[in-house]
C-alpha positions as CSV (number, residue, x, y, z in Angstrom):
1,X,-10.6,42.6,22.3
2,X,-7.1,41.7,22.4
3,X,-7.7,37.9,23.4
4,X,-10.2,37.8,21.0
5,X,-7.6,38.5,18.1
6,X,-5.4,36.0,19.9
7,X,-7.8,33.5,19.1
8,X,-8.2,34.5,15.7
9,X,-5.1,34.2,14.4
10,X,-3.3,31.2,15.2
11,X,0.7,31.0,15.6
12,X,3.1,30.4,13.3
13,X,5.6,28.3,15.6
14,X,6.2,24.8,14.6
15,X,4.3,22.1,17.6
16,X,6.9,21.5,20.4
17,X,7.7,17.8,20.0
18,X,9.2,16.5,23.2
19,X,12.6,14.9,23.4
20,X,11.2,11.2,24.4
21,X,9.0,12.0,21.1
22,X,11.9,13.0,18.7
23,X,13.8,10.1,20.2
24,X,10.8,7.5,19.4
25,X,10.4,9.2,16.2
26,X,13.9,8.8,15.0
27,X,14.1,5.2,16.4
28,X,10.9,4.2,13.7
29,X,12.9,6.3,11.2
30,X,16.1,4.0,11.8
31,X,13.4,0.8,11.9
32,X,12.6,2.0,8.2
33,X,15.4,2.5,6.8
34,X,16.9,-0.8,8.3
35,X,14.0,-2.5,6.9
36,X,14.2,-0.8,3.6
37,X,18.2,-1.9,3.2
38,X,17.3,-5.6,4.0
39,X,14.7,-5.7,1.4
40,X,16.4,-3.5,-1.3
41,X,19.8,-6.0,-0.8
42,X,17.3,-9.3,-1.1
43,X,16.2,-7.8,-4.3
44,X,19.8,-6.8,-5.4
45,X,20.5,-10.5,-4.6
46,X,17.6,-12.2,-6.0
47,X,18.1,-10.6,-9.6
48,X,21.9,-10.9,-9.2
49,X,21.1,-14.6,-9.2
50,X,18.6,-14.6,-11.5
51,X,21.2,-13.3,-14.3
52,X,23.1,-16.0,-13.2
53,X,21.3,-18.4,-14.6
């Protein structure tokens, strides 16, 4: 009966994410927001030199 109820109601703990995981995670996070700062300052520059003109 007991394991029966165990099945039924599932946990409320977050998934266990590993620390290779977290650390390959956080290294596509870093990838982003690198990327996302190179394309936001070609922008910035483009119209910067666009009200140049």
């Amino acid at each position: 009966m007991k394991k029966a109820n165990a099945k039924l109601n599932k946990s409320t703990k977050p998934r266990y994410i590993s620390k290779a995981e977290r650390a390959k995670l956080d290294a596509e996070a870093a990838l982003v927001a690198e990327t996302t700062d190179v394309v936001s300052d070609t922008i910035a520059d483009a119209e910067t030199e666009s009200d140049a003109k």
